[in-house]
N, C-alpha and C positions, 0 to 999 in steps of 0.2 A: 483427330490425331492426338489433342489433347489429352482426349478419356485414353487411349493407350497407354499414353505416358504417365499418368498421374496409375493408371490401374496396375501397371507397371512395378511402380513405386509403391502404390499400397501391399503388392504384394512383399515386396523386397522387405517395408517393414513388418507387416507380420511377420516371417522368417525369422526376423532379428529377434522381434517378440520372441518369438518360438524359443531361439537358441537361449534366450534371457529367463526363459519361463516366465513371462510378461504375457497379458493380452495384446489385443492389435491397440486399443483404448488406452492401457498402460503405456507400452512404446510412443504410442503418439504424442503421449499428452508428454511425456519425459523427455522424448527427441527434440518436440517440435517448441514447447514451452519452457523448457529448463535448459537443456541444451545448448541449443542453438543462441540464444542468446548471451549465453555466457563462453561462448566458442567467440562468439562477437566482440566482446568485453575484451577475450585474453587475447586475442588478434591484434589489439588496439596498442598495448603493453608496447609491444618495442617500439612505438612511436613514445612514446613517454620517456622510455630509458635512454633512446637517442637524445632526446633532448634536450634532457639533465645531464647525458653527457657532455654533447656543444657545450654546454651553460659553463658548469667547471672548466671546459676550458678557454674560453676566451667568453667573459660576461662584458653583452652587451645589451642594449634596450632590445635589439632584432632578438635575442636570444631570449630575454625576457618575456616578451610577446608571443613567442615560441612555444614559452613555458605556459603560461596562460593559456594560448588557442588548445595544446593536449591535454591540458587538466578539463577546458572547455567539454572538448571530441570525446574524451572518455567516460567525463563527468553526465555528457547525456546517452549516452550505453546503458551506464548505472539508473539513471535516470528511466530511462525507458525499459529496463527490465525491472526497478519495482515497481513501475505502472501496471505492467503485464503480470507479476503478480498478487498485488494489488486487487486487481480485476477477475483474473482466473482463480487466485486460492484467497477467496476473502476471509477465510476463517482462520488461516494461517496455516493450515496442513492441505495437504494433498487431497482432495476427493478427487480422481479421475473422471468420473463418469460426468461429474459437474463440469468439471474445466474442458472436458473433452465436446460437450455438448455446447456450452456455448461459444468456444472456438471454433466450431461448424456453424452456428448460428452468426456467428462474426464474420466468417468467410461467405457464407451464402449471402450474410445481408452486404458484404463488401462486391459481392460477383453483380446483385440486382444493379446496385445504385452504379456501377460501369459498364452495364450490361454485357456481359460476361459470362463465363459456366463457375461454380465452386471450383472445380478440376483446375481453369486457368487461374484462378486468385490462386490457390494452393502452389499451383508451379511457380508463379511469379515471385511470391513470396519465398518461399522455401528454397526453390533452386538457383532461382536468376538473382535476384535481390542479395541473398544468403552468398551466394558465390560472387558477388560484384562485393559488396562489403570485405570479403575475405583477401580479392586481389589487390582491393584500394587499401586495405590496411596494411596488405605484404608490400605494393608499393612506396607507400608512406615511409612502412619501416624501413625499407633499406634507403629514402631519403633523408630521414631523420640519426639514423647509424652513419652515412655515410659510405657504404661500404656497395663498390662495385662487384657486380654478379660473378665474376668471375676471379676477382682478386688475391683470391688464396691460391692459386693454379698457377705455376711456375713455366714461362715458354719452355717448349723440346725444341733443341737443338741436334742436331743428327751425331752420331760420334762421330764420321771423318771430316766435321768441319771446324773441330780445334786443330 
């Protein structure tokens, strides 16, 4: 079911390729390396701004600690995406075909050692992983804003019950 889903998606990406006039290599390596990791980073943001906002207005040690644990949380986002390129672009520019090959070589050597398919590292990664960071950080943010889901929305009251 896997290889559906992942073949799936490979296809979805070339498309994008396509419409970009990108290869599938191109796309991938940009999606999946540059990308998404920094979609990760600015997800992270309204946790930080909430928290400088608390801080201004009532500073306390809990607010402080506050402040520290999201410069922490974001500080290794940062952290982990110059590793990643660091590792995929050691030369300092983009060769695709490099960073694209041994990102499959990372993925298949990460599939062997959990005995796994590439197909499943790739989903895990990319779709489950990727979209759990995204809800923990939308959650975060509206705990760190303080702002209820619904609180810009004004009750309806009927007109004949003034």
């Amino acid at each position: 079911m896997e290889q559906i889903i992942f073949a799936i998606l490979c296809q979805l990406l070339a498309m994008l390729g396509a419409a970009f006039n990108l290869s599938y290599v191109e796309i991938s390596v940009i999606l999946c390396l540059i990308i998404v990791p920094i979609v990760c980073i600015l997800s992270a943001v309204p946790i930080m701004i909430g928290t400088f906002r608390n801080f201004t207005q009532k500073n306390t040690r809990y607010s402080i600690m506050r402040i520290i644990l999201s410069i922490i949380y974001i500080g290794v986002y940062v952290y982990l995406f110059k590793q990643c390129c660091t590792h995929y672009f050691p030369t300092g520019t983009i060769d695709y075909n490099y960073a694209f090959e041994l990102c499959k070589n990372d993925l298949i050597h990460i599939a062997e050692i959990c005995n796994t398919s590439y197909a499943m590292v790739n989903l895990i990664i990319y779709v489950i992983a990727f979209g759990a960071i995204l809800v923990l950080n939308g959650i975060l943010g509206f705990i760190a804003n303080k702002k209820k889901l619904f609180s810009h929305w004004e009750p309806i009251t009927p007109h004949w019950y003034d």
